[in-house]
DOZA-845523 format. One record per residue (C-alpha): residue number from 1; residue in three letters; x, y, z. Coordinates in nm, 3 decimals, always signed. Example, Ala and Ser with C-alpha at 12.3 -4.5 7.8 and 13.67 -1.06 7.14 Angstrom:
REM DOZA-845523
<r nr="1" rest="ALA" u="+1.230" v="-0.450" w="+0.780"/>
<r nr="2" rest="SER" u="+1.367" v="-0.106" w="+0.714"/>
***
This chain:
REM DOZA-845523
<r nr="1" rest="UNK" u="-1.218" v="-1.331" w="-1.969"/>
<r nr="2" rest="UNK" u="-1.327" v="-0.937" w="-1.885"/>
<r nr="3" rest="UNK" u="-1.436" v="-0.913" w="-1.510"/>
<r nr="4" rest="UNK" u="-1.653" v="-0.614" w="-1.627"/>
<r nr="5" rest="UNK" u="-1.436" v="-0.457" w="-1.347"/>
<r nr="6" rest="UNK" u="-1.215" v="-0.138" w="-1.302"/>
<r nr="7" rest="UNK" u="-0.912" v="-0.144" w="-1.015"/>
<r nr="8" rest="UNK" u="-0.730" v="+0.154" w="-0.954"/>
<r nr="9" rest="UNK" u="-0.360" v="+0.116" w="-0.818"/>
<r nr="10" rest="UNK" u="-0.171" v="+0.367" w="-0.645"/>
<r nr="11" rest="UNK" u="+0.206" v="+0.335" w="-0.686"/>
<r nr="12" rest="UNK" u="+0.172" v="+0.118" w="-0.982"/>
<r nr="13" rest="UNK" u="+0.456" v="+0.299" w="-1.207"/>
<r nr="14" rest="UNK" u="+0.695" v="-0.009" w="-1.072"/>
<r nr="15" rest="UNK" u="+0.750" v="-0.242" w="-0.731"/>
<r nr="16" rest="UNK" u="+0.419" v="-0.390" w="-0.559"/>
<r nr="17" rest="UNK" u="+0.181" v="-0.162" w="-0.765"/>
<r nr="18" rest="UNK" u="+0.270" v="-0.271" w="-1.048"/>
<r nr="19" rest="UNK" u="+0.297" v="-0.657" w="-0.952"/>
<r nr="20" rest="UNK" u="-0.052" v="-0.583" w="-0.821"/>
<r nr="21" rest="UNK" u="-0.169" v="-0.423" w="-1.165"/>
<r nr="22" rest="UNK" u="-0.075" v="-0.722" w="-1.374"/>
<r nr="23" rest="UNK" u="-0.245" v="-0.983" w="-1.134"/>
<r nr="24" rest="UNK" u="-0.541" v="-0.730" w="-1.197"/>
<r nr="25" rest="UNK" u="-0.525" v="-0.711" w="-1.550"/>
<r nr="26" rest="UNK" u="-0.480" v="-1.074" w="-1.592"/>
<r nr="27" rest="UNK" u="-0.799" v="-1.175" w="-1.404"/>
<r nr="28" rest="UNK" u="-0.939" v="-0.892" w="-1.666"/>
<r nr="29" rest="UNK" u="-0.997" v="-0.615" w="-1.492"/>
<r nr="30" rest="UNK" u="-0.976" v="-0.273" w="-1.639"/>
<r nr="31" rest="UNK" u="-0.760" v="-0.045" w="-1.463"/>
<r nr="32" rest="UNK" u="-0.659" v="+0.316" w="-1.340"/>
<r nr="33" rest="UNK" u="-0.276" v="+0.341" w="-1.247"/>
<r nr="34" rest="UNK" u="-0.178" v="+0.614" w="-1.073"/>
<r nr="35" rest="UNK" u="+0.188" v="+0.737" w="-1.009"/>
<r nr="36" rest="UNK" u="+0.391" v="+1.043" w="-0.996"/>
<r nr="37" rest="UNK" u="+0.688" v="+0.904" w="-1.232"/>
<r nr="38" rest="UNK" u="+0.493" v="+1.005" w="-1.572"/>
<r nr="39" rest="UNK" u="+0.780" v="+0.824" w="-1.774"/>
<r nr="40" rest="UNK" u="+0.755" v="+0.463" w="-1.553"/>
<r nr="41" rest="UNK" u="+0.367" v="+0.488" w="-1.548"/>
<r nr="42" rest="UNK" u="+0.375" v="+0.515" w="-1.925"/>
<r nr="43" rest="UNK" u="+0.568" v="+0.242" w="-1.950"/>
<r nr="44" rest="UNK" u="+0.373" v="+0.034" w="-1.691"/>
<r nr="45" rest="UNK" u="+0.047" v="+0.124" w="-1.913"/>
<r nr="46" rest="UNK" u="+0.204" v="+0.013" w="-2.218"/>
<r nr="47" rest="UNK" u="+0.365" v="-0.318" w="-2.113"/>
<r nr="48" rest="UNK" u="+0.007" v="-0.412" w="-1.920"/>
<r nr="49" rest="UNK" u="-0.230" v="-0.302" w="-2.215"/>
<r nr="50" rest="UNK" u="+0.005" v="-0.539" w="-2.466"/>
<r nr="51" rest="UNK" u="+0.014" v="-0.830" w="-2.281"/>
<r nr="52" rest="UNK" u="-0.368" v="-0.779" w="-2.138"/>
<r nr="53" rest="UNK" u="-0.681" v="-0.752" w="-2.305"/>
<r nr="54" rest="UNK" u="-0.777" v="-0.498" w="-2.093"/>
<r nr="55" rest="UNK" u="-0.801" v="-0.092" w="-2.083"/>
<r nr="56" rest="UNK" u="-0.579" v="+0.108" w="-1.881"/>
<r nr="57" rest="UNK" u="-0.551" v="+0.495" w="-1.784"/>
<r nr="58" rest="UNK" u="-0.289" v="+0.639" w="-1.646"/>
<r nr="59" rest="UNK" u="-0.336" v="+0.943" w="-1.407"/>
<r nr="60" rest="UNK" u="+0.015" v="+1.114" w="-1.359"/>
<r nr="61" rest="UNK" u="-0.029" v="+1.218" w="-1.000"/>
<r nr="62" rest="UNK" u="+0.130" v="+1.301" w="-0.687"/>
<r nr="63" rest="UNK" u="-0.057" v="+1.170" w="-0.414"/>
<r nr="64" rest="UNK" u="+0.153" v="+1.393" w="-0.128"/>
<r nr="65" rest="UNK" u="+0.023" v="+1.729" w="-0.220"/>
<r nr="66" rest="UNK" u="-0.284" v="+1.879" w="-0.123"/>
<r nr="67" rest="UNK" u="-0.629" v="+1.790" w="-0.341"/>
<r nr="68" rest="UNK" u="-0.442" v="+1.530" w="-0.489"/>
<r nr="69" rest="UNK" u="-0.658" v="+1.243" w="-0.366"/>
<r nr="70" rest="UNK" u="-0.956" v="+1.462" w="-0.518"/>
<r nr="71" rest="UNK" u="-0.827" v="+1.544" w="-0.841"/>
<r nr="72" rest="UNK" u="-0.810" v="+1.122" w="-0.932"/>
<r nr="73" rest="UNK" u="-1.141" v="+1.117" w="-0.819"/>
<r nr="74" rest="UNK" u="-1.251" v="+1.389" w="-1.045"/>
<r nr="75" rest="UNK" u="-1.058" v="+1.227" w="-1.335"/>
<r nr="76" rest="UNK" u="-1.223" v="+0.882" w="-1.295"/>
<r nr="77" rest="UNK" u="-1.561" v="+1.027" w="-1.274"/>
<r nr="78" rest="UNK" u="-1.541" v="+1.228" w="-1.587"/>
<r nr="79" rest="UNK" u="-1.454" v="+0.896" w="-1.792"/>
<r nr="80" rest="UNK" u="-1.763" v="+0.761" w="-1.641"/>
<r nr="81" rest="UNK" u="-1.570" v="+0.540" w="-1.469"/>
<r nr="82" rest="UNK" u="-1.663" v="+0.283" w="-1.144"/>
<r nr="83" rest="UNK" u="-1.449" v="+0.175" w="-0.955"/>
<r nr="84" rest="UNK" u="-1.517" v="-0.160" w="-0.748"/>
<r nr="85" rest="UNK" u="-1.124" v="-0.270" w="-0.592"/>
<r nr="86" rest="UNK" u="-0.862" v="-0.001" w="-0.463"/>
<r nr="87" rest="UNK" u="-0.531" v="-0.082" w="-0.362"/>
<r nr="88" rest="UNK" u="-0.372" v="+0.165" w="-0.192"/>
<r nr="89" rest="UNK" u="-0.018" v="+0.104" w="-0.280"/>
<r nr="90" rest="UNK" u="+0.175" v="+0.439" w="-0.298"/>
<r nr="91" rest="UNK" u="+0.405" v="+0.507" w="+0.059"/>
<r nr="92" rest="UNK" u="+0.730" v="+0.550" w="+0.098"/>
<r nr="93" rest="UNK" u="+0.962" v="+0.645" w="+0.408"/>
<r nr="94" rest="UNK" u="+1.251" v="+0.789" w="+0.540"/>
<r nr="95" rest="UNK" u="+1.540" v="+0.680" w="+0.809"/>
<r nr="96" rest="UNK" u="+1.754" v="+0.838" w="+1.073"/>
<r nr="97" rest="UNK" u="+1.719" v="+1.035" w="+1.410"/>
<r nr="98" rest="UNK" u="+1.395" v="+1.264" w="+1.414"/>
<r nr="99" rest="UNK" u="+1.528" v="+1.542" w="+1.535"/>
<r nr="100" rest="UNK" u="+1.773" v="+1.551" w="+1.241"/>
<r nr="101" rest="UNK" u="+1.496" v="+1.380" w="+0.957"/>
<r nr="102" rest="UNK" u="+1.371" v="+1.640" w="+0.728"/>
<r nr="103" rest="UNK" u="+1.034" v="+1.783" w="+0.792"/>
<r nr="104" rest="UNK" u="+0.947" v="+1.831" w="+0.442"/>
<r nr="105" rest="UNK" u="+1.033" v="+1.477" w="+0.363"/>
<r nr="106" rest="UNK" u="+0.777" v="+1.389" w="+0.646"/>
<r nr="107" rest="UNK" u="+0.486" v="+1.615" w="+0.627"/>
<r nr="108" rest="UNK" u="+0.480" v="+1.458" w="+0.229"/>
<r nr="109" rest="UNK" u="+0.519" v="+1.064" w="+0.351"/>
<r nr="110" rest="UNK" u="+0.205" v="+1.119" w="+0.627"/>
<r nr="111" rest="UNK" u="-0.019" v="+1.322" w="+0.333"/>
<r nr="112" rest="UNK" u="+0.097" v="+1.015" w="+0.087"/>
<r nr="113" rest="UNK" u="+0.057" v="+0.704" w="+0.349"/>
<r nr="114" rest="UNK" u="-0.236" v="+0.856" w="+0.529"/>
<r nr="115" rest="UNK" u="-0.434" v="+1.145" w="+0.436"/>
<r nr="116" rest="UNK" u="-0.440" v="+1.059" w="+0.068"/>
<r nr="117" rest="UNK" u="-0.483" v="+0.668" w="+0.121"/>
<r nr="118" rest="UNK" u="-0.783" v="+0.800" w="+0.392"/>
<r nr="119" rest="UNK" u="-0.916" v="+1.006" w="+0.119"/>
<r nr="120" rest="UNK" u="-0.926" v="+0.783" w="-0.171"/>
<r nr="121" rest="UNK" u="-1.099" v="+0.524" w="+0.048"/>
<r nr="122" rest="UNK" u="-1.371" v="+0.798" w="+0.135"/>
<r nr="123" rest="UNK" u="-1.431" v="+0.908" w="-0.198"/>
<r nr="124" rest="UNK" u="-1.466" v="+0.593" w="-0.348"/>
<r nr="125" rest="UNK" u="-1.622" v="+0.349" w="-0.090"/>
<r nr="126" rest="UNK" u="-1.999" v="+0.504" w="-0.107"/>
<r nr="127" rest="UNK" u="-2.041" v="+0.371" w="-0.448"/>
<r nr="128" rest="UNK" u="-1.928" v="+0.021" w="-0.380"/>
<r nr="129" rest="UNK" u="-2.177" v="+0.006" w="-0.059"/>
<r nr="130" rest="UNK" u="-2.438" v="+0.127" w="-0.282"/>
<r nr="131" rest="UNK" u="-2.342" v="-0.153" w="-0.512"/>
<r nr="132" rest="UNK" u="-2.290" v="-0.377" w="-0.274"/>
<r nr="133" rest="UNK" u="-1.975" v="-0.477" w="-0.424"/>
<r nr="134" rest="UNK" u="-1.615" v="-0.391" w="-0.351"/>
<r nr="135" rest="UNK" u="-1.280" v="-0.452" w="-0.220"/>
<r nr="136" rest="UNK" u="-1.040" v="-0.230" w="-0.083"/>
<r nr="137" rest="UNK" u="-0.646" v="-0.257" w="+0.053"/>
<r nr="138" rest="UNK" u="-0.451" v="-0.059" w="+0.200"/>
<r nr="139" rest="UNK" u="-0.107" v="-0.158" w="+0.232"/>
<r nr="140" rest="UNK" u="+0.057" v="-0.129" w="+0.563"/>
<r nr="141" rest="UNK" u="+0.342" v="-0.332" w="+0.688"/>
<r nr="142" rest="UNK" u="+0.503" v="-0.539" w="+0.950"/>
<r nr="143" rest="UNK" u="+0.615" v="-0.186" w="+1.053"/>
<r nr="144" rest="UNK" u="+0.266" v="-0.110" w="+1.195"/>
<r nr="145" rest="UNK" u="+0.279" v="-0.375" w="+1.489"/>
<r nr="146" rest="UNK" u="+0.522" v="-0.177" w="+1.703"/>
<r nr="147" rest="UNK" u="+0.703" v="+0.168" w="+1.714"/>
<r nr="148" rest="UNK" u="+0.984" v="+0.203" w="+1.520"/>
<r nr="149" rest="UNK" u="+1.317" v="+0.371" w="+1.636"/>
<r nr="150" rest="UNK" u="+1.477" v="+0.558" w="+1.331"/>
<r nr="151" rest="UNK" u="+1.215" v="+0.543" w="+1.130"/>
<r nr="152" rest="UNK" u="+0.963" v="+0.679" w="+1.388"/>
<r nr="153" rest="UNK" u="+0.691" v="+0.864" w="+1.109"/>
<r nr="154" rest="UNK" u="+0.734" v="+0.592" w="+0.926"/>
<r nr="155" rest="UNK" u="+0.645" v="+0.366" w="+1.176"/>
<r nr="156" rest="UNK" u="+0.344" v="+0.531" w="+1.335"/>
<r nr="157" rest="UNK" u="+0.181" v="+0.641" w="+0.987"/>
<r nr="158" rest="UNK" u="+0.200" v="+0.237" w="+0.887"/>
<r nr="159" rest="UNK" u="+0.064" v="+0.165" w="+1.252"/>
<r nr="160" rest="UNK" u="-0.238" v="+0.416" w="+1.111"/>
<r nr="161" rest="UNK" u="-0.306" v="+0.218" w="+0.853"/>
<r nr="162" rest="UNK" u="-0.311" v="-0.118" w="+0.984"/>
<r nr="163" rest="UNK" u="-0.582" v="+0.023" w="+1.274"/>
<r nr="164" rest="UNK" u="-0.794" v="+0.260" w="+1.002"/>
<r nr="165" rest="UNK" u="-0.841" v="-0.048" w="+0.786"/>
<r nr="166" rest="UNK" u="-0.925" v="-0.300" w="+1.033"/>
<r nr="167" rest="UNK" u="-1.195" v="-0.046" w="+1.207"/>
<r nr="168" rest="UNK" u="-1.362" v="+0.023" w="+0.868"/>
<r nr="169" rest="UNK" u="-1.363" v="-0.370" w="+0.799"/>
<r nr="170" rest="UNK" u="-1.537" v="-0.469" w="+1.081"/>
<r nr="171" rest="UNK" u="-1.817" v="-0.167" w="+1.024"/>
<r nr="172" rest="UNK" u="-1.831" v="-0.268" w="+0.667"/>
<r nr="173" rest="UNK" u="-1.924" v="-0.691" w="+0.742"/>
<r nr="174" rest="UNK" u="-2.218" v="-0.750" w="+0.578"/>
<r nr="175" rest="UNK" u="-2.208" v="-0.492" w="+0.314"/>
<r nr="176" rest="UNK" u="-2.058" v="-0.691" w="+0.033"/>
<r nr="177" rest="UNK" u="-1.748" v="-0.438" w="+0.093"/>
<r nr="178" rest="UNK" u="-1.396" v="-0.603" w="+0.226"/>
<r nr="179" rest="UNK" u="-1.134" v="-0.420" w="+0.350"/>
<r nr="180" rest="UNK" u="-0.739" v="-0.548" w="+0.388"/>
<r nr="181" rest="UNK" u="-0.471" v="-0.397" w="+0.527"/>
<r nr="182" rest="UNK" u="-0.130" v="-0.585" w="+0.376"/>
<r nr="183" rest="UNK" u="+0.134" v="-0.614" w="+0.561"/>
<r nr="184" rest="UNK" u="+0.482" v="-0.716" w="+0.392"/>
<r nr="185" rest="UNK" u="+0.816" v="-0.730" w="+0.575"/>
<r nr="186" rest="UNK" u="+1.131" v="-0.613" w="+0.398"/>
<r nr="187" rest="UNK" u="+1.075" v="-0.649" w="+0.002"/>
<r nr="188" rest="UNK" u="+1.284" v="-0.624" w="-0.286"/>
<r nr="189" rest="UNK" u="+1.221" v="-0.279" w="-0.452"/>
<r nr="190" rest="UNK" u="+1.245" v="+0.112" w="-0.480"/>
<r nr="191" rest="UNK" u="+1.162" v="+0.113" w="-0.172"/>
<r nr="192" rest="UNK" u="+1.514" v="+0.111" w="+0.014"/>
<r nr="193" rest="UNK" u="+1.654" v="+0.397" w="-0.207"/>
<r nr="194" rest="UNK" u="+1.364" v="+0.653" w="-0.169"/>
<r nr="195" rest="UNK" u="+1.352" v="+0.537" w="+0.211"/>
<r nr="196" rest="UNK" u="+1.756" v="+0.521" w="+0.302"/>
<r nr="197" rest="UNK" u="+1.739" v="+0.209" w="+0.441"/>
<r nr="198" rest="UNK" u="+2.011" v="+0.048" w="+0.267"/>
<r nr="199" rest="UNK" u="+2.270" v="-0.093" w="+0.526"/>
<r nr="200" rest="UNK" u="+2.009" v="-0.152" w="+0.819"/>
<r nr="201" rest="UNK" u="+2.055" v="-0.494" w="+1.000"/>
<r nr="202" rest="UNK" u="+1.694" v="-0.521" w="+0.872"/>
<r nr="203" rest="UNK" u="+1.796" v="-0.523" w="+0.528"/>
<r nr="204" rest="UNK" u="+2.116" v="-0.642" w="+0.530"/>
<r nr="205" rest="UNK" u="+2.035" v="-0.931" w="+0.743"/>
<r nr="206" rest="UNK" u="+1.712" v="-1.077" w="+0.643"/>
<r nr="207" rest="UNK" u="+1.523" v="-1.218" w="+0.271"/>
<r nr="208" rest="UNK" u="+1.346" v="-0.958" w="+0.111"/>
<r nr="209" rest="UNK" u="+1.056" v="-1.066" w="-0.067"/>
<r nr="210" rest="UNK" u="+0.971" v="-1.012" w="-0.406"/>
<r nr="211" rest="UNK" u="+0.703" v="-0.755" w="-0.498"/>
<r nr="212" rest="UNK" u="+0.548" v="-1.040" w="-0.716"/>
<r nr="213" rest="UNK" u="+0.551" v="-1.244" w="-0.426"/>
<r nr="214" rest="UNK" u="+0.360" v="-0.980" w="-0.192"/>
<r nr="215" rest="UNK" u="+0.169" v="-0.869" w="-0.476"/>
<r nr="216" rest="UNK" u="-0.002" v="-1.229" w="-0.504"/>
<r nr="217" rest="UNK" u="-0.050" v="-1.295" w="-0.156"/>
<r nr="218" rest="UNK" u="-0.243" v="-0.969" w="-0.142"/>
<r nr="219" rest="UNK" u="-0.434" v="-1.002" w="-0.422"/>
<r nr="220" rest="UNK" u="-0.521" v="-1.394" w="-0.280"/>
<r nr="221" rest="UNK" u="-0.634" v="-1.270" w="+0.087"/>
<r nr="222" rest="UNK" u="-0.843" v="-0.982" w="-0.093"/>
<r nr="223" rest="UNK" u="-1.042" v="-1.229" w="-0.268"/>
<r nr="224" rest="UNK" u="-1.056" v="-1.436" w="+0.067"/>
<r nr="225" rest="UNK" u="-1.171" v="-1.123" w="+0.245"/>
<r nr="226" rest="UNK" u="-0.934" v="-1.113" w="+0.544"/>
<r nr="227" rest="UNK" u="-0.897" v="-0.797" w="+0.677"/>
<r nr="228" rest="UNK" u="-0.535" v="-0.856" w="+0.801"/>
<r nr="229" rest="UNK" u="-0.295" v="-1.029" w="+0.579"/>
<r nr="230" rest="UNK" u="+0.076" v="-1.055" w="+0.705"/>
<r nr="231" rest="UNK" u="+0.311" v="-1.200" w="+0.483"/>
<r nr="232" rest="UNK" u="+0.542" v="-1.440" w="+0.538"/>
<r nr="233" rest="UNK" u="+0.539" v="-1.684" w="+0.775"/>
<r nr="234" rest="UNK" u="+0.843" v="-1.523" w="+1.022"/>
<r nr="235" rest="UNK" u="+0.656" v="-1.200" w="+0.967"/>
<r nr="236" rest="UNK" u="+0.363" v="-1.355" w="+1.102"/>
<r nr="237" rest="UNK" u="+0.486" v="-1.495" w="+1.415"/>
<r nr="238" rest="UNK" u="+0.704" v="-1.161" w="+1.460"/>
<r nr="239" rest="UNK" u="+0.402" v="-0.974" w="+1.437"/>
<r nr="240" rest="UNK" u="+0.238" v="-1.233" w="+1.743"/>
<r nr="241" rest="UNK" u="+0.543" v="-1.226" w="+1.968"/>
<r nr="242" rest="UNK" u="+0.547" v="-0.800" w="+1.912"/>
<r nr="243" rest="UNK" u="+0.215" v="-0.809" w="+2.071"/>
<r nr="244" rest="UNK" u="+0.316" v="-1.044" w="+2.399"/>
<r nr="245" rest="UNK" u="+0.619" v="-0.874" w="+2.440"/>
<r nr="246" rest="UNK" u="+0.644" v="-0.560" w="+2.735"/>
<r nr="247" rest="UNK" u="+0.643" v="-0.262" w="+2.467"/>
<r nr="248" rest="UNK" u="+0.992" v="-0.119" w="+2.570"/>
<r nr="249" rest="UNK" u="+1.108" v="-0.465" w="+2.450"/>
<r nr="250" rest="UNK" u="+0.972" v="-0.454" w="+2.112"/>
<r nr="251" rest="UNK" u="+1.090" v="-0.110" w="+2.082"/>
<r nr="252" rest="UNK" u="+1.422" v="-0.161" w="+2.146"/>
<r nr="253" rest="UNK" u="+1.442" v="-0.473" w="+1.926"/>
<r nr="254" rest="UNK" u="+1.305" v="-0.286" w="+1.651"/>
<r nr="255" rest="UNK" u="+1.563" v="+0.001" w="+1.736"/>
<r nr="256" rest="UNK" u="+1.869" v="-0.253" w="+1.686"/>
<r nr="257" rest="UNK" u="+1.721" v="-0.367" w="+1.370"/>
<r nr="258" rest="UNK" u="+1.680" v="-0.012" w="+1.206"/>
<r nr="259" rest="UNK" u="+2.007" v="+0.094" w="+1.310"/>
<r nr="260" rest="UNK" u="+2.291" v="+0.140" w="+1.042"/>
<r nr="261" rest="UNK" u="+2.649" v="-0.022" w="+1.073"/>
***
């Protein structure tokens, strides 16, 4: 049945976007999918709009340069399009010692995970408080709950998110507008490549989740309105102990874990 709805999904060419996109489409919402790998987004458009009674437009953008966040919201408005859920998918990251990381890899990862995801929410929040009807997320990660040795930007741009989302949920109660930052551990996708994380103890050590399986849970505690949503029930009480540990202690446990062998 048509939700009479439109969700746009950042990162939705493959991975959680994409999981996230089909859960969309199959409670009937029309979408916007938005990714910077024209021939995967294509292919995500086509797959969703045959198996889903639903429109979709794809927006071939990338979200780490300058204006980008802008020029989607340009596009959507010209269709005559509303938007009432965002996901803010779309972040990636990158591994080793800062002083030898590249800065051009990093100055593109903190406009992607926080200036454009910042943006977007700005630009498309007023009309859902004037409707009184919206729902936002912004996905974070377990990675936000304590600094992160070797993947330090990473780290402190996913901590960003995790605090920006939960400030603007609690100004937003009573508007009809949620807000939720997810927060997944270690999951199964592009991720690791783009990031060069394969070989961490993280990784190599520990059951990556699915992006279905994220995807859902997301989607579930949108609809429930939480405004924090960790994943998984060791990433939950790692998240708890994170926060009653001395912070040099967390630090250095996350160190060991981010470290290569």
């Amino acid at each position: 049945m048509k939700s009479n709805k439109t969700a746009l999904v950042t990162g939705a060419s493959s991975g959680v976007g994409f999981e996230f996109a089909k859960i969309l489409a199959n409670d009937g919402y029309d979408l916007v999918i938005v990714s910077q790998n024209s021939e995967k987004l294509d292919q995500a458009r086509s797959d969703i709009a045959n198996e889903y009674d639903v429109n979709v437009v794809a927006i071939v953008k990338d979200l780490s340069k300058d204006n980008s966040a802008e020029e989607v919201f340009q596009i959507v408005n010209n269709q005559g399009m509303t938007i009432n859920t965002l996901i803010n998918n779309a972040g990636f990251g990158d591994h080793g010692r800062f002083n030898e990381t590249n800065w051009g890899k990093e100055n593109n990862m903190i406009h992607l995970n926080i200036i454009a995801l910042t943006r977007l929410t700005k630009l498309f929040l007023p009309k859902m408080i004037e409707s009184k009807d919206g729902k936002i997320v912004n996905v974070a990660s377990t990675a936000a709950f304590q600094a992160g040795p070797f993947m330090s930007v990473y780290y402190a741009t996913k901590a960003f998110v995790l605090h920006f989302s939960e400030a603007i949920a609690n100004e937003l109660k009573g508007s009809g507008v949620t807000v939720t930052a997810l927060c997944p551990g270690g999951t199964k996708s592009g991720f690791q490549d783009a990031s060069n994380v394969n070989g961490i103890r993280l990784i190599r050590n520990g059951k990556l989740a699915t992006p279905k399986e994220v995807a859902e849970y997301g989607y579930q505690s949108m609809l429930k309105g939480k405004s924090v949503a960790i994943h998984g029930f060791k990433n939950k009480v790692m998240a708890f102990l994170v926060r009653l540990a001395p912070r040099k202690v967390s630090t250095d446990m996350a160190g060991k874990l981010m470290e290569k062998q």
